[in-house]
C-alpha positions, 0 to 999 in steps of 0.5 A, spaced: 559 273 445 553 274 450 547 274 445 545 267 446 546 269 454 542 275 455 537 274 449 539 279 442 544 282 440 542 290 443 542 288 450 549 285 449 550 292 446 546 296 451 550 292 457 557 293 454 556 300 452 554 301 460 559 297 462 564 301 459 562 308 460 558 307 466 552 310 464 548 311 458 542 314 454 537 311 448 541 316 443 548 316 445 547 308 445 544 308 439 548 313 436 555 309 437 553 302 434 548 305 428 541 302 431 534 304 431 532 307 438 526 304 439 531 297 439 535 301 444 530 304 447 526 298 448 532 293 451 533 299 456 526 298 458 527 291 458 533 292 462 530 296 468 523 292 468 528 285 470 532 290 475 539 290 471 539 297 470 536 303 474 534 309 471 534 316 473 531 323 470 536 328 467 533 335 464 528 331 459 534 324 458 533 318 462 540 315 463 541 308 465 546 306 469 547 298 472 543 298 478 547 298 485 542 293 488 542 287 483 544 282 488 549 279 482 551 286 480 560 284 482 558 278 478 556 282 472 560 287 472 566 281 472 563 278 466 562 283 462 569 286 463 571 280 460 568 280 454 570 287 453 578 285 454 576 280 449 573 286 443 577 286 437 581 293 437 579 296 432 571 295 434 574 297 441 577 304 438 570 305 434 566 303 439 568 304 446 573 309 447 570 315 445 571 322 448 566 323 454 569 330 457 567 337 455 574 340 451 577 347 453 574 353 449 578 354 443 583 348 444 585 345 437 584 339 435 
């Protein structure tokens, strides 16, 4: 739905999966929607260069997150909440509600 908007289908990924979960790296995005990490990578460059995302170092990942000081960041954030209440939800189920919190040592499954 944003690819015409924000140039290729990566960035409408990349973006969404942020938008969504809050923050993200190159494997974890890459590995979530089944894309080369180079294409993520670059995208995230891309994003963080025009000052949609900010990156920070942690251990040896670079984590993105949406940039607190982009001056259209509410408006974004709106858009981009939309288009997610619009996913499909079987591609919401595959794609944006995975597990992000550790599991208690010998919990079952």
């Amino acid at each position: 739905m944003l690819e015409s908007l924000v140039g290729n289908n990566t960035a409408e990924k990349v973006l969404l999966y942020i938008a969504n979960y809050g923050d993200g790296y190159t494997s974890g995005i890459a590995q979530t929607f089944g894309l080369p990490k180079t294409q993520v990578r670059n995208q995230l460059i891309k994003l963080e260069a025009g000052g949609v995302l900010v990156g920070r170092t942690v251990g040896n990942m670079r984590i993105f997150q949406l940039n607190p000081r982009c001056l259209y960041k509410k408006e974004l954030e709106a858009l981009l909440e939309k288009v997610l209440s619009l996913v499909p939800n079987k591609d919401k189920e595959k794609y944006y509600r995975q597990r992000r919190r550790p599991r208690r040592t010998g919990k079952e499954l």
